[in-house]
C-alpha positions as CSV (number, residue, x, y, z in Angstrom):
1,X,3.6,-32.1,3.1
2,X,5.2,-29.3,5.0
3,X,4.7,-26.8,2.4
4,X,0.7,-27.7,2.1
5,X,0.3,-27.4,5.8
6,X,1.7,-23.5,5.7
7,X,-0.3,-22.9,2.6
8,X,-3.4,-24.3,4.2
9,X,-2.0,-22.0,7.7
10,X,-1.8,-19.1,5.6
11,X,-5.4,-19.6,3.8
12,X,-6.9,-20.1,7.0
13,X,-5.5,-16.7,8.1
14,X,-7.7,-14.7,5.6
15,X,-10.8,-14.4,6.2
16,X,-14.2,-12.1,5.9
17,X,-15.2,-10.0,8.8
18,X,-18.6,-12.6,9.0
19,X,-15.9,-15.5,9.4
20,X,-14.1,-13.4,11.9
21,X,-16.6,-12.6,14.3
22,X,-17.6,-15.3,16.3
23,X,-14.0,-16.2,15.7
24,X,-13.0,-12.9,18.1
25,X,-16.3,-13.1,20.3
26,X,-14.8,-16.5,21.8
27,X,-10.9,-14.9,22.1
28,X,-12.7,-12.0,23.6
29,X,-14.5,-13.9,26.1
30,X,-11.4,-15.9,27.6
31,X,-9.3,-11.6,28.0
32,X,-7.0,-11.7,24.3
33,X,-6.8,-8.2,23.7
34,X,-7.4,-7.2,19.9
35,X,-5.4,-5.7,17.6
36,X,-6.6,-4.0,14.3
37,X,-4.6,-2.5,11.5
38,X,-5.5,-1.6,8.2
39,X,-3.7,-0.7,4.6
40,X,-2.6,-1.6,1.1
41,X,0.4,-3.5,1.7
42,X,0.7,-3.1,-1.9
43,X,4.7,-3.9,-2.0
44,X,5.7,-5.3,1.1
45,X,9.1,-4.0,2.8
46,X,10.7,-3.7,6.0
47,X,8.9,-0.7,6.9
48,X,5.4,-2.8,6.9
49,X,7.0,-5.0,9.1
50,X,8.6,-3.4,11.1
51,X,5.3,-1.5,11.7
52,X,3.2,-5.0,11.7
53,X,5.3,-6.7,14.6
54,X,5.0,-3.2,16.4
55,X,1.0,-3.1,16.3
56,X,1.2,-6.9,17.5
57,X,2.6,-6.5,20.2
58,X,0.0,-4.1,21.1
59,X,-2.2,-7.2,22.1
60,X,-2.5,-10.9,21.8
61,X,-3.7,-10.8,18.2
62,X,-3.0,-8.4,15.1
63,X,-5.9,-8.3,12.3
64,X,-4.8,-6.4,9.2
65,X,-7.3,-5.3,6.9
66,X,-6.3,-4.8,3.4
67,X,-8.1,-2.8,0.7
68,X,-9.3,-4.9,-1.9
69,X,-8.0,-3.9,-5.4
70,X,-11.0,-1.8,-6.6
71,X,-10.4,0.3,-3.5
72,X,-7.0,0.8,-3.8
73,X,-7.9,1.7,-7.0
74,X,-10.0,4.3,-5.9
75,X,-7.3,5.9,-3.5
76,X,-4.4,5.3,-5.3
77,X,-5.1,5.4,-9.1
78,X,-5.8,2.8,-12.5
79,X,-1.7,1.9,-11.9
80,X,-2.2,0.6,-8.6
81,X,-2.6,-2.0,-6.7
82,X,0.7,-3.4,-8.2
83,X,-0.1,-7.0,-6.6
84,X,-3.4,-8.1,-6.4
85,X,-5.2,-8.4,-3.3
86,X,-4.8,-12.5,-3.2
87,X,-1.2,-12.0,-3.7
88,X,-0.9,-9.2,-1.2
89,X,-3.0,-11.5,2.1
90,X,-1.0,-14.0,1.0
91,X,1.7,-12.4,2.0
92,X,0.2,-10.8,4.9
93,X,-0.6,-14.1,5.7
94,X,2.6,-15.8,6.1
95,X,4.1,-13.3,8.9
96,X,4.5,-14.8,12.0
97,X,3.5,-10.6,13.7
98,X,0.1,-11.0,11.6
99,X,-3.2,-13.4,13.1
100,X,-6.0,-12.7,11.0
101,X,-6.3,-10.7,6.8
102,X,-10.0,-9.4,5.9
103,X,-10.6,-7.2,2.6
104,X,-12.3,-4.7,2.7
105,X,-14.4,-3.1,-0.6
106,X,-15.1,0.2,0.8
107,X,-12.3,3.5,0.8
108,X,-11.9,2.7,4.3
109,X,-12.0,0.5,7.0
110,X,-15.2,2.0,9.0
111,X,-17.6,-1.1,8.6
112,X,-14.7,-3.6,8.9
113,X,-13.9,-1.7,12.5
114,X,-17.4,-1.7,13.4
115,X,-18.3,-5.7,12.5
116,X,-15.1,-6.5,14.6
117,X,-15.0,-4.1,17.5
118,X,-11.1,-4.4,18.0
119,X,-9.5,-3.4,21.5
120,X,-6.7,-1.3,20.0
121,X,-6.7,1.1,16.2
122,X,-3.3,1.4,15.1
123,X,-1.7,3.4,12.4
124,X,1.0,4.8,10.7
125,X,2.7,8.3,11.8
126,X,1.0,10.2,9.5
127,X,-2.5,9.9,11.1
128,X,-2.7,12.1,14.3
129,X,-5.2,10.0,16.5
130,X,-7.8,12.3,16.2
131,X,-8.1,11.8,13.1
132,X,-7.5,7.6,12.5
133,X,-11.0,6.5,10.8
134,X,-13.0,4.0,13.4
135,X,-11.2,5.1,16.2
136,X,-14.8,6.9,17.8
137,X,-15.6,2.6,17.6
138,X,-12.8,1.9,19.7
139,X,-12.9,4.5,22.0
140,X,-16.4,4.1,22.9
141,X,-15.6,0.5,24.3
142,X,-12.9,1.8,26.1
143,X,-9.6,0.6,23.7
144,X,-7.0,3.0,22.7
145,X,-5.9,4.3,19.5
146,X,-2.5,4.3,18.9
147,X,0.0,5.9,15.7
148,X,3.5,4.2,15.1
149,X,6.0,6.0,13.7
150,X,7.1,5.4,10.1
151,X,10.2,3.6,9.2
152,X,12.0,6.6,7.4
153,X,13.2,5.7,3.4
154,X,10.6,2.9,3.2
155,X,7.4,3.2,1.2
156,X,5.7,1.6,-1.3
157,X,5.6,4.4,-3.8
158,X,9.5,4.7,-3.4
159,X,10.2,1.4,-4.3
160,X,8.2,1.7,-7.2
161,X,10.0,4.6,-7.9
162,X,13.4,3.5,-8.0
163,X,12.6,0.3,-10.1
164,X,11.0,3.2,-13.0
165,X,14.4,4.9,-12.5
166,X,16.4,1.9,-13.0
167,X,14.9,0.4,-15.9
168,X,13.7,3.5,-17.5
């Protein structure tokens, strides 16, 4: 019985932006600050979270936006995503830094930002603010965009890297 409740905790974590919305409009309305992240959490590793418990507590409530598989696709290549985008929320799902998963279709999280108007953009140290897409959104309501600093040795394309090496 344990197990089912988490499983049904975790599906009830991912959700679509129409879900979501009324969802945040009501945790607006009573002052939780929200948090808004976004990637393709394709392999997860420390680094991620690390960097997810870091954007939580940023606020009282972290949503992560995941590209769906076509867009990573798109950004990344026919090779990748290496876990599909159910396995990846699930997984995104089940860490106790992470509130809410949405997919998202498009290259990047624009419309996803703009249907759920978060209080605070966060991403990784390789996105000067200026330049982190949907942070005009943000700004213009008065929340802050924020970049945390990568976890140095940890990526995604590393791991898959050394596990090509290793079995090569």
């Amino acid at each position: 019985m344990g197990n089912q409740r988490s499983t049904t905790a975790m599906q009830t974590k991912v959700q679509t932006t129409e879900q979501l919305r009324p969802v945040l409009a009501i945790l607006r309305a009573t002052g939780k600050k929200i948090v808004f992240t976004n990637g393709c959490f394709d392999i997860l590793h420390p680094g991620h979270v690390r960097y997810l418990e870091a954007a939580r507590a940023l606020g009282d409530l972290l949503i992560v936006a995941v590209n769906s598989d076509s867009s990573v696709r798109g950004l990344k290549g026919d090779k990748r995503p290496i876990n599909d985008e159910q396995y990846r929320t699930t997984v995104l799902a089940g860490l106790a830094s992470v509130d809410y998963v949405v997919i998202f279709n498009e290259p990047d999280p624009y419309r996803a930002i703009s249907e759920l108007q978060p209080d605070v953009l966060v991403k990784g140290g390789d996105w000067p603010v200026d330049k982190i897409i949907g942070g005009d959104i943000v700004m213009a309501r008065g929340g802050k965009v924020v970049n945390i600093p990568f976890v140095e040795g940890q990526s995604t394309t590393g791991i898959i890297e050394k596990i090509i090496s290793r079995y090569k």
